[in-house]
MARMAR-587603 format. One line per 3 residues: number of its first residue (from 1); their letters; for each residue z, x, y of C-alpha. Coordinates in Angstrom, 1 decimal, padded with zeros to 4 digits. Each point is the difference from the previous one (the first is absolute). Example, Ala and Ser with C-alpha at 12.3 -4.5 7.8 and 13.67 -1.06 7.14 Angstrom:
REM MARMAR-587603
1	as	007.8,012.3,-004.5  -000.7,001.4,003.4
***
This chain:
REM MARMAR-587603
1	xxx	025.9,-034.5,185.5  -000.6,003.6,-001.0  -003.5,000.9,-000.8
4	xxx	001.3,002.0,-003.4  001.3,-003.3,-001.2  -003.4,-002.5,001.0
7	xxx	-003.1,-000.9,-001.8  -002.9,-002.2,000.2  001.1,-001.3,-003.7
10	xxx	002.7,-001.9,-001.3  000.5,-002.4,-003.0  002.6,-002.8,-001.3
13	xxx	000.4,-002.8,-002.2  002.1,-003.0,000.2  002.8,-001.1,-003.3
16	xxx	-001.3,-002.4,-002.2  -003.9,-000.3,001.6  -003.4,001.4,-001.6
19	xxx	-000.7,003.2,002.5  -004.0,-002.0,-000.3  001.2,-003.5,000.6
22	xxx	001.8,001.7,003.5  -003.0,002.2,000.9  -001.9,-003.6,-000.4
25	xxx	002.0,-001.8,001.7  000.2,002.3,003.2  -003.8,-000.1,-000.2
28	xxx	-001.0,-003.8,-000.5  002.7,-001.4,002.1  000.4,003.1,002.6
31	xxx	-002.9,001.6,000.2  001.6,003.6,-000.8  -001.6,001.9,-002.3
34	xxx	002.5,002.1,-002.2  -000.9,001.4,-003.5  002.2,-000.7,-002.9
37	xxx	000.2,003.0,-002.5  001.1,-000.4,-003.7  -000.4,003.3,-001.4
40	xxx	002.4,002.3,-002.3  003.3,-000.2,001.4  -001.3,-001.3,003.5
43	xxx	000.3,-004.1,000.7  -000.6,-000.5,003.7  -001.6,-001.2,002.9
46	xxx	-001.6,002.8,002.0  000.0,-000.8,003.9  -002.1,003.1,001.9
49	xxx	000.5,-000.8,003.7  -002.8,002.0,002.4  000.3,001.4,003.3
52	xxx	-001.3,-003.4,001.6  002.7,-001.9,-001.6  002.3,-001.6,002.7
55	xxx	003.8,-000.3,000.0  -001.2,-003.9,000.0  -002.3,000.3,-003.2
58	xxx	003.3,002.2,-001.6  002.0,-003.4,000.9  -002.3,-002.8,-001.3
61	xxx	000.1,002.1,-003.4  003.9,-000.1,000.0  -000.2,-003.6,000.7
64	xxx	-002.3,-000.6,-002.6  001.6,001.9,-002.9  003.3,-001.5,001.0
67	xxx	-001.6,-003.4,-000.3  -001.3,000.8,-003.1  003.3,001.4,-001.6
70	xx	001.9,-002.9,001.3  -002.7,-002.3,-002.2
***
């Protein structure tokens, strides 16, 4: 909770899935639009969160993601 430690950008991947096939996924079946990134020594999903995200929106993401890992 300490502004030097916050951002508007994070990323993450989830063991054993495609960081494209997740970014999909939370798109098509979510409607959360996230960016997958393969480049170099980067393999992620890149979430950038906005001012006008709610603690609600933050939630439904979690949700989502853990669906998706549990799949």
């Amino acid at each position: 909770m300490k502004p030097e430690y916050s951002c508007a950008l994070g990323t993450f991947s989830i063991d054993g899935m495609d960081v494209g096939d997740v970014a999909s996924k939370l798109f098509s079946e979510y409607q959360i639009h996230t960016v997958s990134i393969k480049w170099e020594n980067v393999n992620a999903v890149r979430v950038t969160p906005h001012v006008y995200t709610t603690t609600k929106d933050l939630d439904r993401f979690i949700d989502a993601v853990g669906k998706i890992a549990a799949s």
